[in-house]
BAMI-6857 format. One record per residue (C-alpha): x, y, z; residue number from 1. Coordinates in pm, 1 decimal. Example, Ala and Ser with C-alpha at 12.3 -4.5 7.8 and 13.67 -1.06 7.14 Angstrom:
# BAMI-6857
{site {1230.0,-450.0,780.0},1}
{site {1367.0,-106.0,714.0},2}
***
This chain:
# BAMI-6857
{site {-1559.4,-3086.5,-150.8},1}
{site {-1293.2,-3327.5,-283.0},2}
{site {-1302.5,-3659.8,-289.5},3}
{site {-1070.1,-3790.2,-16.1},4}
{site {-1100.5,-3501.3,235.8},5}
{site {-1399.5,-3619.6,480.7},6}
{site {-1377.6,-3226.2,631.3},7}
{site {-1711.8,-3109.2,814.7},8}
{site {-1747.8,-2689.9,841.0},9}
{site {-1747.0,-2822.5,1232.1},10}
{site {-1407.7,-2999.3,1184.0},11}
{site {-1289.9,-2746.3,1016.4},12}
{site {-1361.0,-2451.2,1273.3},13}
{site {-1192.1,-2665.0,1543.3},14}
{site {-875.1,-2709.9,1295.9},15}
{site {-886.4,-2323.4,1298.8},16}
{site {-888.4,-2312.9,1665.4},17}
{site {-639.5,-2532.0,1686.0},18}
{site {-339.2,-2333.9,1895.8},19}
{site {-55.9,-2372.0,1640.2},20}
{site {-276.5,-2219.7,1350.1},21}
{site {-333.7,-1917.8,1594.6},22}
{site {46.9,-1933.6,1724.2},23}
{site {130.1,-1903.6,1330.1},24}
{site {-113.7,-1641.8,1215.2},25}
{site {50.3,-1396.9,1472.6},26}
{site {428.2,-1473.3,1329.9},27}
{site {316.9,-1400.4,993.7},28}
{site {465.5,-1058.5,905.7},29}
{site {112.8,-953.3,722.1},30}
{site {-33.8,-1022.5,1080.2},31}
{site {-134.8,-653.0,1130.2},32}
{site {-166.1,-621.7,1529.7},33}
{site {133.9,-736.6,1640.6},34}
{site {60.8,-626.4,2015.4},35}
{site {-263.9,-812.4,2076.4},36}
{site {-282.1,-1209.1,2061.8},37}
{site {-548.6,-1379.2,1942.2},38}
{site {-818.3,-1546.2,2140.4},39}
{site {-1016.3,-1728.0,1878.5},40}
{site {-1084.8,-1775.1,1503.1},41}
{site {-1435.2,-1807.7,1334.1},42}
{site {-1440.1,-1919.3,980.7},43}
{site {-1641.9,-1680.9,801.0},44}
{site {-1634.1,-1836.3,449.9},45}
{site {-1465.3,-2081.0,266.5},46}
{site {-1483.2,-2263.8,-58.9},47}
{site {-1255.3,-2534.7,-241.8},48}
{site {-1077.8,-2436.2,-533.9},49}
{site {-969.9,-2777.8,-631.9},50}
{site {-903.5,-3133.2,-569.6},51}
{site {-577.8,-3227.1,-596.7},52}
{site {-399.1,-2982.9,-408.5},53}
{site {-702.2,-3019.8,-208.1},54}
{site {-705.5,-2640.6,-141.1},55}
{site {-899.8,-2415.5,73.0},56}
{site {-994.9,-2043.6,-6.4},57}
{site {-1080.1,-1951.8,373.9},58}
{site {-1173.2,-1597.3,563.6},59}
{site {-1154.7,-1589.9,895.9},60}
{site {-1211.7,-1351.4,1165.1},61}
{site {-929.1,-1302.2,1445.3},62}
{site {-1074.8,-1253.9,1763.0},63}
{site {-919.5,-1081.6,2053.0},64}
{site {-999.7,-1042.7,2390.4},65}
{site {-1160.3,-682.6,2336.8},66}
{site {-1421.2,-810.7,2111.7},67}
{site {-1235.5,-630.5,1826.3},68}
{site {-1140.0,-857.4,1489.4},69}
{site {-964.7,-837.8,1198.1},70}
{site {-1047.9,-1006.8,840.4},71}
{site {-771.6,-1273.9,721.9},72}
{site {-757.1,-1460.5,376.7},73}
{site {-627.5,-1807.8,413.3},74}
{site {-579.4,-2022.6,86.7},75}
{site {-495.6,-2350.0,301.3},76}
{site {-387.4,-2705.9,172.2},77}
{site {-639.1,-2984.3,359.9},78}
{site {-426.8,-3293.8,375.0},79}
{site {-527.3,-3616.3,576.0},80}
{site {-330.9,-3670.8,846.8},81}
{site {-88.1,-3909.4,661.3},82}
{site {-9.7,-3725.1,399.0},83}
{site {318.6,-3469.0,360.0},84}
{site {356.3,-3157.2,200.2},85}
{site {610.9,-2921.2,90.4},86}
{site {479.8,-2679.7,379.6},87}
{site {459.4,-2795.3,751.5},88}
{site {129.4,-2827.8,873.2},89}
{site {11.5,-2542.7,1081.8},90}
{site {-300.0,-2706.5,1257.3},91}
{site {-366.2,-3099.2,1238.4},92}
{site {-617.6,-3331.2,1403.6},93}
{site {-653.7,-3712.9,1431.3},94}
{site {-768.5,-3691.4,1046.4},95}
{site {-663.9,-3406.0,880.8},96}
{site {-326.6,-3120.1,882.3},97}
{site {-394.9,-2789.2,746.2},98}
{site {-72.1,-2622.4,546.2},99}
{site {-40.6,-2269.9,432.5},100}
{site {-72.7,-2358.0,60.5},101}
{site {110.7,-2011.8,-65.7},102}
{site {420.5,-2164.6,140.5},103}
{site {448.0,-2325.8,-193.0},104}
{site {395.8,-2062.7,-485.7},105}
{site {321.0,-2363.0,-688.1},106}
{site {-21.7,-2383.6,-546.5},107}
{site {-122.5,-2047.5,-639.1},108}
{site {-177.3,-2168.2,-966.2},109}
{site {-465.7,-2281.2,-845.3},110}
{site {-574.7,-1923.2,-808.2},111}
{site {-456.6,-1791.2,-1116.1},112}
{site {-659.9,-2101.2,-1341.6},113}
{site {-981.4,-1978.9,-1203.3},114}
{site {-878.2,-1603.2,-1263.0},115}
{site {-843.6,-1722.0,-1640.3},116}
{site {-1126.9,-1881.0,-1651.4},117}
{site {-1335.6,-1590.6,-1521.1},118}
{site {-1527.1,-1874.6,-1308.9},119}
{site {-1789.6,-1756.5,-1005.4},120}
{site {-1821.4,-2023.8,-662.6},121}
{site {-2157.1,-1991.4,-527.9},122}
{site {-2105.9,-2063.0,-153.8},123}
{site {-2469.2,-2097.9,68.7},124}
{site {-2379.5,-1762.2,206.9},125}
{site {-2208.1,-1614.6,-125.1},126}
{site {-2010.6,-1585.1,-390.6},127}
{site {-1619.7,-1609.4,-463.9},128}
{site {-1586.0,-1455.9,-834.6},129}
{site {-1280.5,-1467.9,-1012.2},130}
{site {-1234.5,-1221.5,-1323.2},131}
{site {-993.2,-1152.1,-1626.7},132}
{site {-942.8,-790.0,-1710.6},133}
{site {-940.5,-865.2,-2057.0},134}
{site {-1090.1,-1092.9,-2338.1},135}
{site {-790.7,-1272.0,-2389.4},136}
{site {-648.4,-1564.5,-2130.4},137}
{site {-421.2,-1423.1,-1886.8},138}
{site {-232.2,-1729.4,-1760.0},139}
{site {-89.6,-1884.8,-2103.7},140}
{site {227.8,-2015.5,-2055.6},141}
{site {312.0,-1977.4,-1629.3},142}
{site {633.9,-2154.3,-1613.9},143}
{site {761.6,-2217.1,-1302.0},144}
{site {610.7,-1955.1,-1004.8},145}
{site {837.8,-1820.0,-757.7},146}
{site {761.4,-1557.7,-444.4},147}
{site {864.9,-1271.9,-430.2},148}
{site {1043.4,-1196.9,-112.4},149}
{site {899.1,-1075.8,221.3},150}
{site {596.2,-894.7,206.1},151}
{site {451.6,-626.2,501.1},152}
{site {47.7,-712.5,431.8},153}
{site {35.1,-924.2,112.7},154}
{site {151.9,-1227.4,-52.8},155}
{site {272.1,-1172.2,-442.8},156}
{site {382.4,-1477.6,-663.4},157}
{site {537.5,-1433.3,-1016.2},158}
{site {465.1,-1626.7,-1318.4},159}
{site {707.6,-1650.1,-1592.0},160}
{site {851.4,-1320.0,-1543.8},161}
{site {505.0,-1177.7,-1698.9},162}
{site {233.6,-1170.1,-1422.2},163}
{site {248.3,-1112.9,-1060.8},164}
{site {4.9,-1235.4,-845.5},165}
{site {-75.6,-1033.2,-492.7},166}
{site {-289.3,-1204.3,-268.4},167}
{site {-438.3,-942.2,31.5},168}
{site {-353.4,-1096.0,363.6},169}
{site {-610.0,-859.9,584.2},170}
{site {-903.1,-767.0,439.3},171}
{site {-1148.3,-483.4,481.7},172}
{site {-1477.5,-461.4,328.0},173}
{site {-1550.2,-276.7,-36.0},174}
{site {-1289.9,-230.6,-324.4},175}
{site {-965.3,-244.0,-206.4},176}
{site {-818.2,110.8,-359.7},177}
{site {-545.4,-144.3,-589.1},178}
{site {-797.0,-302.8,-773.3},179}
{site {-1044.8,14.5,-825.0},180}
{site {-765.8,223.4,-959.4},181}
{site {-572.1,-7.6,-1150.0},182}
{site {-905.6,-49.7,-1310.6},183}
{site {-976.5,271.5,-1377.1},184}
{site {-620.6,320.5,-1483.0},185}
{site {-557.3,69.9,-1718.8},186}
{site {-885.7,158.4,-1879.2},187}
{site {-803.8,475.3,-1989.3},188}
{site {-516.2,320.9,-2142.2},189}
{site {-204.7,526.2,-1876.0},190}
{site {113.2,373.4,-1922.0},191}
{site {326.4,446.1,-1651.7},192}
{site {151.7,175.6,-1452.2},193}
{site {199.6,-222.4,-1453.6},194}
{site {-121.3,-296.8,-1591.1},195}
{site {-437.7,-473.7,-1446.3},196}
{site {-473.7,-856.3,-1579.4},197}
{site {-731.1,-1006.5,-1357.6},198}
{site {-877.0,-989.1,-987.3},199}
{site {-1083.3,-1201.8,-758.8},200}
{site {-1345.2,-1104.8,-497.4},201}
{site {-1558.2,-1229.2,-263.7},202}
{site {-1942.5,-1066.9,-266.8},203}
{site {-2224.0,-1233.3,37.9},204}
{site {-2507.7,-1036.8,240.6},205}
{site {-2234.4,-963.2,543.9},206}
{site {-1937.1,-916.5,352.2},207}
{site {-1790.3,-820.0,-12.6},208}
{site {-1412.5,-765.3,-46.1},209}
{site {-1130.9,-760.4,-312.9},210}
{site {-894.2,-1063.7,-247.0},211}
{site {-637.3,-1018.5,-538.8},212}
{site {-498.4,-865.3,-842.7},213}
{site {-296.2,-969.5,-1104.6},214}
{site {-74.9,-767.8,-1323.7},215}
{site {213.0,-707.3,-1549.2},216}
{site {504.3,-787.8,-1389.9},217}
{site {854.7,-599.4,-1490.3},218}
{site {1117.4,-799.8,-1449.6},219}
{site {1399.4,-563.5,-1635.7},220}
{site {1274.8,-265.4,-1384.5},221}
{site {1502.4,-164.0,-1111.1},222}
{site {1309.0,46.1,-748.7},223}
{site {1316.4,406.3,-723.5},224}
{site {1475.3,385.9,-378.7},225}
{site {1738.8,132.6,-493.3},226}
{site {1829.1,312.1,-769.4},227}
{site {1820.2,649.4,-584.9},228}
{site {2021.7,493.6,-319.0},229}
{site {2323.6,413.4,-581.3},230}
{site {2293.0,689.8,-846.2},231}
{site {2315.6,973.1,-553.2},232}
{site {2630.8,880.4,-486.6},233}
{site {2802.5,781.7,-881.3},234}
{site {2595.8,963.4,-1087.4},235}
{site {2382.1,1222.3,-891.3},236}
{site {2329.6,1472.2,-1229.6},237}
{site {2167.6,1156.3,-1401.7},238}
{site {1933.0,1115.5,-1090.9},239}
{site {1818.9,1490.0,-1109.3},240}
{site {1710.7,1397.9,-1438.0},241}
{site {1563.9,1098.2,-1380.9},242}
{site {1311.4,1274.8,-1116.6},243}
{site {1221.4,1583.9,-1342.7},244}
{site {1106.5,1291.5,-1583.2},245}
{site {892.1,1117.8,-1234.1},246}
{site {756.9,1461.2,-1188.5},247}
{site {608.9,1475.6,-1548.3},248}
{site {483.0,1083.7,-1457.5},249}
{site {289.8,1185.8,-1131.3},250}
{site {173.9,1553.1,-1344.1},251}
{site {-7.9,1237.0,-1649.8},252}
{site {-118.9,1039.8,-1361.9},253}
{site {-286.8,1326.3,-1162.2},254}
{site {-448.4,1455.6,-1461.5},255}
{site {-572.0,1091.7,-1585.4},256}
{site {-712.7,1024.5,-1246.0},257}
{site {-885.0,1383.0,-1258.8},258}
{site {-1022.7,1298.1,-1636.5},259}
{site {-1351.4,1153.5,-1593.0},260}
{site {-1634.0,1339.4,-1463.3},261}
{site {-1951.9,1088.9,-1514.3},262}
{site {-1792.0,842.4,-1261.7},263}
{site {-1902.9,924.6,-897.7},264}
{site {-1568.6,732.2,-755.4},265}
{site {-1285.1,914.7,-1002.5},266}
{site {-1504.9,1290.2,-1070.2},267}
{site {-1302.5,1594.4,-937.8},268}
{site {-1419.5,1783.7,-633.9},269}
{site {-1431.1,2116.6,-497.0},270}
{site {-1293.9,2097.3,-177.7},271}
{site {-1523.8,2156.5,111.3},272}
{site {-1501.0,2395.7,334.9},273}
{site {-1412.6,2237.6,654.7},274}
{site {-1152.8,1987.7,504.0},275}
{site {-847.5,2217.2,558.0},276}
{site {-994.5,2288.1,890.8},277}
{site {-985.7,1950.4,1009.1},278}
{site {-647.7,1849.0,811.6},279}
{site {-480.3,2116.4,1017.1},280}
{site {-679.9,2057.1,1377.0},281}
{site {-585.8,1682.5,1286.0},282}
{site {-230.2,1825.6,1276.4},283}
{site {-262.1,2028.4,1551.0},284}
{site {-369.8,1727.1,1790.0},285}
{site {-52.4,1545.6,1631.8},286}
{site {198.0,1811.4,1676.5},287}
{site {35.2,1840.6,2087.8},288}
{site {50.4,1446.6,2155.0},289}
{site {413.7,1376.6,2002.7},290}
{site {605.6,1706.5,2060.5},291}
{site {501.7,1617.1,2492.5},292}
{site {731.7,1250.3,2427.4},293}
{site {982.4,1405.8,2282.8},294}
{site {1268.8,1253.6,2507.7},295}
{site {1558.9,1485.7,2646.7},296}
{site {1818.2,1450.4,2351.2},297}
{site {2045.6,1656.5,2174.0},298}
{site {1854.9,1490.3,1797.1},299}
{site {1561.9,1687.0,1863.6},300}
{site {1682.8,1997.7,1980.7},301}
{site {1601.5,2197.3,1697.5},302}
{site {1265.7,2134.0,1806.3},303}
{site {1219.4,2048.8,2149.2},304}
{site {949.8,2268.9,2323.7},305}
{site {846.9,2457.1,1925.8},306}
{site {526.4,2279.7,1889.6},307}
{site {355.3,2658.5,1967.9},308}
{site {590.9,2772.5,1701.3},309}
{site {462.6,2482.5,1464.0},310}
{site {106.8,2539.5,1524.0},311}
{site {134.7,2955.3,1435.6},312}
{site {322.8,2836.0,1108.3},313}
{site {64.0,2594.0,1060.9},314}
{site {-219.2,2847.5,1074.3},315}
{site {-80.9,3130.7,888.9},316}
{site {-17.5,2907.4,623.5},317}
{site {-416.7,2777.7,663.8},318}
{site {-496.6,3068.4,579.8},319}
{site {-369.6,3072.0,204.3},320}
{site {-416.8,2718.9,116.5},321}
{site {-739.6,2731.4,-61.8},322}
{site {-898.2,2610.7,-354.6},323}
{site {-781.3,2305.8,-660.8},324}
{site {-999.7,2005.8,-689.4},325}
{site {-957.0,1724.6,-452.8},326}
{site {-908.2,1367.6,-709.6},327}
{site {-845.3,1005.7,-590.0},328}
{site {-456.0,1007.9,-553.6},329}
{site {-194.0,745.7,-533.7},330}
{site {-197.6,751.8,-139.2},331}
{site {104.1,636.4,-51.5},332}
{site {343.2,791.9,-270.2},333}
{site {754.6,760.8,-259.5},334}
{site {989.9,648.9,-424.3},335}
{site {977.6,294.0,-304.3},336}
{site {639.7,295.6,-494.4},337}
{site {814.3,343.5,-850.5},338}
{site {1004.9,138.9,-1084.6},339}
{site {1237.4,265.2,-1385.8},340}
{site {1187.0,30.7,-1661.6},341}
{site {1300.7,57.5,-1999.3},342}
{site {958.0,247.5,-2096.9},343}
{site {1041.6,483.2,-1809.2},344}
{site {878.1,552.7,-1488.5},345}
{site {592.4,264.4,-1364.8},346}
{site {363.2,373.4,-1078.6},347}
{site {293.1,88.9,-830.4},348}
{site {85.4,9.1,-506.9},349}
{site {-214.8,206.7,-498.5},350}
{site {-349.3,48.1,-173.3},351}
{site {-287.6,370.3,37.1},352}
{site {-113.8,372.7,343.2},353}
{site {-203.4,7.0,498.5},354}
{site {-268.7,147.3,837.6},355}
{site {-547.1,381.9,710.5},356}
{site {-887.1,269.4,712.0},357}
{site {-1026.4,167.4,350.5},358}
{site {-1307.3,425.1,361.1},359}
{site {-1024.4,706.7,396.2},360}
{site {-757.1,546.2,147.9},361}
{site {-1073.2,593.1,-137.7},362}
{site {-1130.9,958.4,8.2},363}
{site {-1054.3,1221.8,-296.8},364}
{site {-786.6,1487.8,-186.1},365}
{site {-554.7,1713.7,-324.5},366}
{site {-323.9,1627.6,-569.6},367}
{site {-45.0,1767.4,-353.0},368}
{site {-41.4,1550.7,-87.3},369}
{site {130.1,1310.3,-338.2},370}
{site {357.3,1569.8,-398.3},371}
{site {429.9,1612.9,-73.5},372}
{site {495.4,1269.0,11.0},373}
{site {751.5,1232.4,-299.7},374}
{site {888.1,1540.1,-207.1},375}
{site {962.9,1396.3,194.2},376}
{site {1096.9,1076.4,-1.5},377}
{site {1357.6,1273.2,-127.8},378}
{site {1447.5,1390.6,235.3},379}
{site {1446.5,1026.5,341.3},380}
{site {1678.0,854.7,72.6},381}
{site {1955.7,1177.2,96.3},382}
{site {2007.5,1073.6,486.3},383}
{site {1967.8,768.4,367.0},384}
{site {2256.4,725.3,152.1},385}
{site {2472.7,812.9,487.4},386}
{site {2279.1,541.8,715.3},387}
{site {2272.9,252.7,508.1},388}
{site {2544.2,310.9,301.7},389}
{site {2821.6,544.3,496.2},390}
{site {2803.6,810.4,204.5},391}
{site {2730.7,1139.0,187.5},392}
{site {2505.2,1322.6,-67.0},393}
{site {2613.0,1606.4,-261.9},394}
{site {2560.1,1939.9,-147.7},395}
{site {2234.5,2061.8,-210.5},396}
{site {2084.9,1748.9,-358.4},397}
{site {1759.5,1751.1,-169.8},398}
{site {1684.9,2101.5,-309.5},399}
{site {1808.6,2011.5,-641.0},400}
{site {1548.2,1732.2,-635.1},401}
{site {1276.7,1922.9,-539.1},402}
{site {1329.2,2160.6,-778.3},403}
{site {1370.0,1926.1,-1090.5},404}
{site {1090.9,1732.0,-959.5},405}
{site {787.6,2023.6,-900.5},406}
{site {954.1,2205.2,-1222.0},407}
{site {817.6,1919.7,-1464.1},408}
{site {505.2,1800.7,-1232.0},409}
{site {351.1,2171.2,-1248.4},410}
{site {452.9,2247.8,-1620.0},411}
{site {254.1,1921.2,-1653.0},412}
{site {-43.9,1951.3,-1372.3},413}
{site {-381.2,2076.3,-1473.9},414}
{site {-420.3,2417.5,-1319.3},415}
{site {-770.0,2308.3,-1199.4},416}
{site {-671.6,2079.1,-948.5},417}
{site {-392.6,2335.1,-774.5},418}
{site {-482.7,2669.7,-556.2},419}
{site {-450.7,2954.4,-766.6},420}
{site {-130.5,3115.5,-713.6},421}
{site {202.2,3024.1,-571.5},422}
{site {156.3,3116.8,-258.8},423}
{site {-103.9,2903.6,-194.5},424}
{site {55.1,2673.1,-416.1},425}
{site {321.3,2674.2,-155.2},426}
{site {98.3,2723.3,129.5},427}
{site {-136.5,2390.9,104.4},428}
{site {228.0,2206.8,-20.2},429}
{site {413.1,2276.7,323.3},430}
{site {84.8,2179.4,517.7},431}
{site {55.2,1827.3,320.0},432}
{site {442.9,1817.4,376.8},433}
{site {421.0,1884.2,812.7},434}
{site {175.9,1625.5,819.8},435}
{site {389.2,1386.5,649.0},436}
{site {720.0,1488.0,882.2},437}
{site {475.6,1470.9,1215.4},438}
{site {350.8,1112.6,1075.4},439}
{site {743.7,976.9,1043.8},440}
{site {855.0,1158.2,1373.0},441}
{site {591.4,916.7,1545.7},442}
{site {708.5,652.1,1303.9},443}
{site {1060.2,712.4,1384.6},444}
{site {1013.2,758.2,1780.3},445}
{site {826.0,403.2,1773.2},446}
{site {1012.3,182.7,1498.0},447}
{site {1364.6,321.6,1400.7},448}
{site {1465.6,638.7,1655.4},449}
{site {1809.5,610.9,1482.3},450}
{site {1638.3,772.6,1184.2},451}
{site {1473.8,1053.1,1345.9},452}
{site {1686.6,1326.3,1252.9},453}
{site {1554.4,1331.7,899.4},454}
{site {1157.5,1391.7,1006.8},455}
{site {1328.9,1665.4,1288.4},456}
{site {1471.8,1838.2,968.7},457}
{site {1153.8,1823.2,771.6},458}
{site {979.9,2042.8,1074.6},459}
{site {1297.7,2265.1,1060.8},460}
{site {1268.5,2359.4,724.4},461}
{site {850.0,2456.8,776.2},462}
{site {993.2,2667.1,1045.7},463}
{site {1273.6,2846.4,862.5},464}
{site {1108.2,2894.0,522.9},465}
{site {961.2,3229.6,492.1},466}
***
C-alpha cells in the first residue's frame, strides 16, 4: 500500500458503500442497467498500482435488490481527506476521498507503465497481470494523454496519437472477444486491423477477466458512418467504390479468421444441425412478442398484423439455408465499426454486441451474419442522410451498395465457409438479415421510434423479394 494512505480493506468497503460512489456509478454512461439502482457494492479485488497518484485498480460487484450483480472495474485515486484532485471526489470519509482516477487521462499512465513493463501483482486471492504484445516497449514516448470522447461501455485514452488505451467498464468472466481476436489477428500478421500492443487481466480461483487492450491508434483515419454520411450526398460514385473495396476487407478477414485449424477457439465448424432451427424459432418468438406492440400508426403499416406472413417467409427460406462453416466473426459489424485510413479499410471493435452474453459473443457462426449486419448498415446510413442531415440519397443507392459490396466480398470469400449455391447463398443471407431488422425494430420501438421506418423497410423487402 503507499506510504501515506492508512486505507484498511474494511475502510475501504465502507468508502464503496458510501451513497455518492453508488449515486455516481449509476450516472456513468458505461453503467449497463440503467433501470435498476443499486443496493450495495462488495469489493471483490483490488490492488495498488502506485504511490504517487496513490491509485487503486478495484472490481466490484453491484448489487441490486434481486440478488442479481454486475462486475465493474474501478481504477480509483485514494487521497486523504485534505488533499485535492483534478477529479471531484466521489466517496470520502473523515480520512480519506476516493476520485475516479480516469477523470484525468493523465493517470492512466499508470496503467500503461505496468503494461510495458509486462509486470504480474500477486493479490492474496490473485493475480493482476499486465502484458506487452510484443518484445519491444510499447509506451516510448506518451506525450500528453487525452480521452477520447463519450464512450457506451468503455473508457479509451490516447497517447501521442500512437496508442489507444480501452479500459472495460463491466466485466464478464473469460477473454473478452477484443483481446482474443485482436490476438489472433495481429498474429497472423492481417492488416486491415489497428493492431494489438498490450493487454491486462485479472486471473484468481473465483474470477479471471480481460480488463484492457492497447493498440494502434489512427489518428489520420476518418469513421465509416461519418464518411458515408458526407460522401452519399457529394460524391456517392466514390462511396460505391469505397464499399466494393470494404467488401474485399471483410472477404481477407473472414478467411484469416477461418485459417487455422489446430486452434480449438479460431478452427472452422460444420454447422450443427439444430442451429438454424433454433436461429429461426429464436426469430420466430421475436417476430410473435414485438409484432403484438406494434402501436396503431400509419409507420408500420406495411407491416402491421404480417408477422404470419414473416414467419412462412422465414421457413421457406429455412429450408434452403444449409451448409458453410460457422468461424468466429466480427460480431457486431457496421459501418460505425470501420475506419478509412490512408492504408485503406481498418476493422475495429471486436467485442460483439455489448448486450450479448460473453459465452455467445465467442460462439462461431456463419460468416454471413457479418454480412448481413453491413448490409442493414447500409439501410441505416441512406435514411440516415435524410434524418440527421435533411438530404436525400440518390436513387437506388442502397441497392447499389449492396451490390458493390457482396460483388467483391464473395469474389473474395472462401467457398467453404458459404452454402453451396445462390439460393442458399441468398436464403441463410435474408434470415441473418430479418433477425437483424426484428433486433432494431425493438431497438427502435424502445430508444429512437423516430427511426423506425428504416427496420419496417428491412421486413418489407424479406417480404417482397421473391
Amino acid at each position: 500500500m503507499p506510504d501515506g494512505i492508512p486505507a484498511t480493506s474494511e475502510e475501504l468497503d465502507r468508502l464503496l458503500n458510501d451513497g455518492a460512489l453508488r449515486d455516481w456509478l449509476v450516472q456513468q454512461r458505461w453503467y449497463a442497467s440503467k433501470t435498476r439502482s443499486v443496493s450495495a457494492i462488495e469489493l471483490v479485488e483490488s490492488a495498488w498500482l502506485s504511490a504517487d497518484p496513490a491509485l487503486l485498480l478495484a472490481l466490484v460487484q453491484a448489487r441490486f435488490a434481486t440478488g442479481a450483480h454486475e462486475l465493474y472495474q474501478l481504477p480509483l485515486l485514494v487521497a486523504g481527506s485534505g488533499s485535492h484532485g483534478e477529479a471531484p471526489p466521489i466517496a470520502s470519509s473523515p480520512a480519506l476521498s476516493v476520485h475516479d482516477a480516469l477523470r484525468d487521462p493523465a493517470n492512466a499512465l499508470v496503467l500503461m507503465e505496468q503494461i510495458d513493463a509486462d509486470s504480474d501483482i500477486d493479490t492474496a486471492q490473485g493475480r493482476f497481470s499486465f502484458h506487452r504484445a510484443g518484445d519491444g516497449a510499447v509506451l516510448g514516448s506518451p506525450g500528453r494523454p487525452r480521452s477520447i470522447g463519450v464512450e457506451q461501455s468503455n473508457t479509451s485514452v490516447v497517447f501521442a496519437d500512437r496508442l489507444v488505451l480501452k479500459v472495460f467498464r463491466r466485466l464478464e468472466p473469460g477473454i473478452n472477444p477484443e483481446l482474443e481476436v485482436l490476438r489472433f489477428l495481429t498474429a497472423n500478421a492481417f492488416p486491415n486491423i489497428a493492431a494489438l500492443h498490450g493487454w491486462y487481466e485479472y486471473d484468481g480461483p473465483a474470477l479471471a477477466a480481460t480488463l484492457g487492450v492497447v493498440q494502434e491508434f489512427l489518428p489520420d483515419a476518418v469513421g465509416g458512418w461519418e464518411l458515408a454520411l458526407e460522401e452519399i450526398i457529394a460524391q456517392p460514385a466514390q462511396f460505391i467504390e469505397r464499399l466494393a473495396g470494404l467488401g474485399q476487407v471483410t472477404a481477407a478477414l473472414h478467411c484469416t479468421l477461418a485459417s487455422d485449424t489446430g486452434d480449438p477457439a479460431f478452427s472452422p465448424e460444420e454447422p450443427s444441425q439444430e442451429s438454424i432451427a433454433l436461429l429461426t424459432a429464436t426469430i420466430d418468438e421475436d417476430i410473435e412478442r414485438i409484432f403484438l406492440r406494434l402501436p396503431d400508426d400509419e409507420r408500420f403499416a406495411a407491416i402491421a398484423g404480417r408477422g404470419q406472413d414473416v414467419r412462412e417467409r422465414l421457413a421457406a427460406r429455412t429450408h434452403f439455408a444449409v451448409g458453410g462453416r460457422v468461424i468466429r466473426t466480427h460480431g457486431d459489424y457496421h459501418l460505425g465499426q470501420t475506419l478509412l485510413s490512408p492504408r485503406g479499410w481498418v476493422v475495429i471493435d471486436f467485442e460483439g454486441e455489448p448486450a450479448r452474453p460473453l459465452p455467445e459473443r465467442r460462439r462461431k457462426r456463419s460468416a454471413l451474419r457479418d454480412v448481413a449486419s453491413m448490409l442493414r448498415s447500409f439501410a441505416y446510413v441512406a435514411s440516415a442522410v435524410t434524418l440527421l442531415r435533411g438530404d436525400q440519397a440518390p436513387g437506388e443507392f442502397e441497392q447499389r451498395a449492396r451490390d458493390a459490396f457482396l460483388d467483391a466480398y464473395f469474389a473474395g470469400v472462401d467457398s467453404t465457409l458459404l452454402p453451396a449455391g445462390d439460393a442458399a447463398v441468398g436464403s441463410l443471407l435474408s434470415i441473418f438479415e430479418l433477425e437483424k431488422a426484428i433486433y432494431e425494430l425493438q431497438y427502435e420501438l424502445d430508444n429512437r421510434p423516430g427511426w423506425v421506418s428504416i427496420p419496417v423497410a428491412g421486413i418489407v423487402r424479406l417480404l417482397e423479394s421473391s
